[in-house]
ZAMARGU-4260 file (C-alpha; in steps of 0.2 Angstrom, whole numbers, plus 5000, padded with zeros to 4 digits):
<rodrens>
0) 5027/4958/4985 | 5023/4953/5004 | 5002/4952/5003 | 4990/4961/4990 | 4990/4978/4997
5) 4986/4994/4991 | 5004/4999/4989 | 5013/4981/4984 | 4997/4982/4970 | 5002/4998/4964
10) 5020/4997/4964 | 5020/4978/4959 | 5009/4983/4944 | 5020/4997/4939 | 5037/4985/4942
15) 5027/4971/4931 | 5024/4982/4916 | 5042/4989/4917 | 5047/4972/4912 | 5049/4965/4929
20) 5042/4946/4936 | 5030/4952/4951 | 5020/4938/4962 | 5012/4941/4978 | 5012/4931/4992
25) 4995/4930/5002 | 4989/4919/5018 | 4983/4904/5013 | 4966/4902/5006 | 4968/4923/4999
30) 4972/4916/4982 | 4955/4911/4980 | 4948/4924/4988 | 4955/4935/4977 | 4953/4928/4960
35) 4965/4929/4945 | 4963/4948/4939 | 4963/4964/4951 | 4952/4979/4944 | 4962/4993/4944
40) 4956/5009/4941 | 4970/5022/4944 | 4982/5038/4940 | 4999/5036/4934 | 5008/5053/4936
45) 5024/5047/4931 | 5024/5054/4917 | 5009/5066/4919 | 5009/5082/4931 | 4990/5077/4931
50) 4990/5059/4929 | 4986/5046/4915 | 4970/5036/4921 | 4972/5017/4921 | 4957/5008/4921
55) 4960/4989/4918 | 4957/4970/4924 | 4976/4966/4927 | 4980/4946/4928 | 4990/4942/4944
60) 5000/4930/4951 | 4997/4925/4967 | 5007/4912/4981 | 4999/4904/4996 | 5020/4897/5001
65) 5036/4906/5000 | 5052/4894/5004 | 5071/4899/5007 | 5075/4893/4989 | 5063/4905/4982
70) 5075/4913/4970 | 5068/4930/4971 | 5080/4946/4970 | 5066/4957/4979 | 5056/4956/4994
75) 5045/4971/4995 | 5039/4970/5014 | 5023/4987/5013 | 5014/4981/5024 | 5003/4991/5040
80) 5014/4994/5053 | 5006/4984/5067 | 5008/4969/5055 | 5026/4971/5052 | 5033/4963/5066
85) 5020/4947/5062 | 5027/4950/5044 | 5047/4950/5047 | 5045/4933/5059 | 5038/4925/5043
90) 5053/4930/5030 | 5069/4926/5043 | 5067/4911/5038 | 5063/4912/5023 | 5074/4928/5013
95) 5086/4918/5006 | 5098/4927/4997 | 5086/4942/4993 | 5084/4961/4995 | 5070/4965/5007
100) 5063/4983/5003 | 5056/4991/5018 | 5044/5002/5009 | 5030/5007/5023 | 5028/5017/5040
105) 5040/5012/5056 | 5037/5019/5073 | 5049/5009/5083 | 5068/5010/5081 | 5071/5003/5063
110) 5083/4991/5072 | 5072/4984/5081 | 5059/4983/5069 | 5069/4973/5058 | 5081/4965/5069
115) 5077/4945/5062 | 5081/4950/5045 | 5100/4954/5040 | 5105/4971/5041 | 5116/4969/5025
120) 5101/4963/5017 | 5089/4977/5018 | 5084/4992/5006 | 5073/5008/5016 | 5061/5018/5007
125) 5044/5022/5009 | 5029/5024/4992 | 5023/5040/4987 | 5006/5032/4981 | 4990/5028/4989
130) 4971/5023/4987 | 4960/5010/4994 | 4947/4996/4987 | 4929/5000/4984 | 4917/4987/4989
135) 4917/4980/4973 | 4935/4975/4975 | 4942/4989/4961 | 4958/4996/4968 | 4955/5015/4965
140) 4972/5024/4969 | 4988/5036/4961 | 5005/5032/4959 | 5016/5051/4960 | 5032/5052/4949
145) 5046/5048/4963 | 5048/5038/4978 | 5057/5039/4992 | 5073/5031/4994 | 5086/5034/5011
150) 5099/5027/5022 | 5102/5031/5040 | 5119/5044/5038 | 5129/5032/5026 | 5130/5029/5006
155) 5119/5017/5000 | 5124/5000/4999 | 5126/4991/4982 | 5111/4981/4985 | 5102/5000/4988
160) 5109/5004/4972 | 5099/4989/4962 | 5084/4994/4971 | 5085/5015/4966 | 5091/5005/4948
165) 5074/4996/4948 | 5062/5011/4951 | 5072/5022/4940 | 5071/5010/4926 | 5051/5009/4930
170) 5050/5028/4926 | 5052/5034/4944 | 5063/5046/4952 | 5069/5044/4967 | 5070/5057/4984
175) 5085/5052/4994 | 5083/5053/5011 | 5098/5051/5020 | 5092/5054/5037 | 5078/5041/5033
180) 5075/5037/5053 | 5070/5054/5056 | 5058/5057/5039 | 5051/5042/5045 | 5045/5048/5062
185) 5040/5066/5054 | 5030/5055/5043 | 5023/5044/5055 | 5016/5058/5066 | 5010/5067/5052
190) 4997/5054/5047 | 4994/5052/5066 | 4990/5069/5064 | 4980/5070/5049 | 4971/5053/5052
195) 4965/5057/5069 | 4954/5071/5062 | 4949/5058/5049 | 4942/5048/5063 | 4933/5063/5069
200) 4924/5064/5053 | 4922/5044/5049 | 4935/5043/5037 | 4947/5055/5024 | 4935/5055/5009
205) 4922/5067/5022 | 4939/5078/5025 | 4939/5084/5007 | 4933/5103/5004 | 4934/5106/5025
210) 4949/5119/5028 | 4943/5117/5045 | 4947/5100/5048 | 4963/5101/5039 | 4967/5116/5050
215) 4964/5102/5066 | 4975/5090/5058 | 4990/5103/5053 | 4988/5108/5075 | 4988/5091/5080
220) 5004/5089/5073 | 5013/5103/5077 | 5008/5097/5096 | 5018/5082/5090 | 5033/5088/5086
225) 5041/5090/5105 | 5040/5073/5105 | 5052/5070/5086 | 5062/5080/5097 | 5060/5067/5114
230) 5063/5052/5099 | 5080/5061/5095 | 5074/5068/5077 | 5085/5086/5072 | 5072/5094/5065
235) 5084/5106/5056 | 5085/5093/5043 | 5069/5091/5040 | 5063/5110/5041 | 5054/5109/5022
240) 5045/5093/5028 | 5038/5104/5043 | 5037/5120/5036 | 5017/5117/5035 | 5016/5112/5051
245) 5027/5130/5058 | 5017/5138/5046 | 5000/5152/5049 | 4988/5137/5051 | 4972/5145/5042
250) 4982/5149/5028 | 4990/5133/5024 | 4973/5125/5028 | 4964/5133/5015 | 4978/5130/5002
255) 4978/5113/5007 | 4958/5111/5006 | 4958/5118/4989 | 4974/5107/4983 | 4965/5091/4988
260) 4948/5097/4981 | 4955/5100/4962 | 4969/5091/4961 | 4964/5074/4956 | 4979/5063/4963
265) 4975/5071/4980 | 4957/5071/4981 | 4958/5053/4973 | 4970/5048/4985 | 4958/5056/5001
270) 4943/5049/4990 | 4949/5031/4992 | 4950/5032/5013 | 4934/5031/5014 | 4932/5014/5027
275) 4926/5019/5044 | 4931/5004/5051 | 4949/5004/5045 | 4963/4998/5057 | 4978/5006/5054
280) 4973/5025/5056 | 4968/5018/5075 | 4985/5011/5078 | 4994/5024/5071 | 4986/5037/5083
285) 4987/5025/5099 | 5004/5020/5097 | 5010/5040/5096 | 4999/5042/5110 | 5007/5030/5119
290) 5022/5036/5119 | 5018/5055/5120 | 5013/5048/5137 | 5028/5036/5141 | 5038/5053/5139
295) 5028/5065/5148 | 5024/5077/5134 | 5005/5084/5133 | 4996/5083/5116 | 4979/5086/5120
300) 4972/5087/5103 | 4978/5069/5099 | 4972/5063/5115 | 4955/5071/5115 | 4950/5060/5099
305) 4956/5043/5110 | 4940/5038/5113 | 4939/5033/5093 | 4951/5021/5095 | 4956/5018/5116
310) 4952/5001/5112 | 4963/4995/5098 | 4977/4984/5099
</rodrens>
C-alpha cells in the first residue's frame, strides 16, 4: 500500500485479515511517526447492511524504501489526486514486475496520469469506503460490501482478473465499470460538488442534518455536467450515476439528509471529514474550476465558493 492513508488503511487491513501479506510504504522518518499499531475504530458492512463495528489496535508493517526487486504482486497506488503524479514518478522505477491498482480519483486523461508506469501493468478501480483520523490518531471510517472495479471499453486483462480474484476472496463484490474514464469524471465532479459546500460550512461533519446544503451541493453539480460533456463523457452511460443530480432537487436533498443522519456508514463516513484545513477537497474544486474556465462553460455556483481555496496549488 503506497502511504498509510485512509483508504490503503482500510483496504490493507481488510486484504491482511483475508490472509493476505500487506506493508505500507511511508516517506522516510513516517515509520516512526506512526508507531507499530494503528487504532482503528470502524464499520465493516461486508457482511452487514448496517455494519459490524471494529474497534481494535491493529499491528502494521511499515517501509521507509521500496527497491525494484521488492517481490510484491500488488501495488495499491490511493493516494490524493494532486500527489499522484509525485506518486507514479517514485514507482517507475521501482514496479518491478507488479500490478499497480489505481484505486483513487483521476481528473486528467488516465493516460497521462499514469503514462511512467506500463500500461500492461495496471489494474483501475476506485474504494467504496471512507473516514478520516481523529486527533488522537484512531482512523474512524466504513468499509461498503463492493468496490469498483473497470476497464476503458475492453475485457479485463488477466492481471485485472487476480486483482477482482483478490477482493472477492476478501469478501467484496465487485461493480464493473466498463467505461471507467467517464465514472471517474462523474465521480470527480460530484465530490467537487459536494465538497465545495463542505468548504462553505468548515468541513462535511457540519453538512449532516442540512437538506439545505445537500440541496447546494446536488446544483452545483448538475452546473457541472456540461462540462462531462466538453471532457467527452456519454452521459447515457452513466444515467443512474446522475439520476440524483437530474432529479427534483429539494426532494432528493431531504432524502439524502435523512440517509446520512440515520444510516451510520453514511453519517460516519460525513462524521470523519471534519478537518477545516484539509487539502484535497481545495484541489478538487480548483482543478474542475479550472477547466470549467479553460473551456468556457459558466458554473457559478462552484466558482462563487473560490474564494475558500483561490489560493491552493
Amino acid at each position: 500500500m503506497v502511504g498509510r492513508g485512509v483508504i490503503a488503511t482500510l483496504y490493507g487491513w481488510a486484504l491482511e485479515r483475508a490472509g493476505q501479506d500487506v506493508e505500507f510504504y511511508v516517506r522516510p522518518g513516517r515509520a516512526a511517526e506512526y508507531g507499530a499499531t494503528t487504532g482503528l475504530d470502524l464499520l465493516d458492512a461486508r457482511r452487514r447492511p448496517w455494519g459490524r463495528r471494529v474497534v481494535e489496535q491493529w499491528p502494521v508493517r511499515l517501509r521507509e524504501e521500496l527497491s525494484a526487486d521488492h517481490g510484491f504482486d500488488l501495488i495499491v497506488l490511493s493516494v490524493p489526486h494532486h500527489r499522484l503524479e509525485e506518486a507514479v514518478s517514485f514507482l517507475a522505477p521501482r514496479i518491478g514486475n507488479a500490478t499497480v491498482l489505481v484505486f483513487g480519483n483521476v481528473w486528467v486523461e488516465p493516460a497521462e496520469a499514469l503514462g511512467a508506469l506500463p500500461s500492461e501493468q495496471l489494474a483501475w478501480g476506485f474504494p467504496q469506503a471512507g473516514g478520516g483520523f481523529g486527533e488522537d490518531g484512531v482512523l474512524h471510517g466504513g468499509l461498503l460490501p463492493s468496490v469498483v472495479l473497470g476497464t476503458f471499453g475492453t475485457p479485463p486483462t488477466e492481471r485485472e482478473q487476480a486483482v477482482r480474484r483478490l477482493f472477492r476472496e476478501a469478501g467484496f463484490g465487485i461493480r464493473e465499470q466498463p467505461d471507467l474514464r467517464g465514472w471517474l469524471l462523474v465521480h470527480f465532479v460530484s465530490d467537487a460538488g459536494v465538497l465545495s459546500q463542505g468548504l462553505r460550512r468548515g468541513s462535511l461533519a457540519n453538512m449532516i442534518g442540512s437538506s439545505a446544503d445537500l440541496r447546494e451541493a446536488l446544483l452545483t453539480v448538475r452546473e457541472l455536467l456540461p462540462l462531462l460533456e466538453a471532457r467527452g463523457v456519454d452521459l447515457r452511460r452513466h444515467r443512474a450515476g446522475l439520476l440524483p443530480f437530474r432529479a427534483p432537487s429539494r426532494l432528493v436533498a431531504r432524502v439524502l439528509s435523512l440517509l446520512i443522519a440515520h444510516v451510520p456508514l453514511a453519517r460516519a463516513s460525513f462524521a470523519a471529514h471534519s478537518d477545516p484545513d484539509a487539502r484535497e477537497p481545495r484541489e478538487i474544486c480548483r482543478d474542475v474550476l479550472a477547466d470549467a474556465r479553460r473551456r468556457g462553460i459558466p458554473v457559478p455556483r462552484l466558482e462563487a465558493s473560490e474564494p475558500l481555496y483561490a489560493g491552493t496549488g
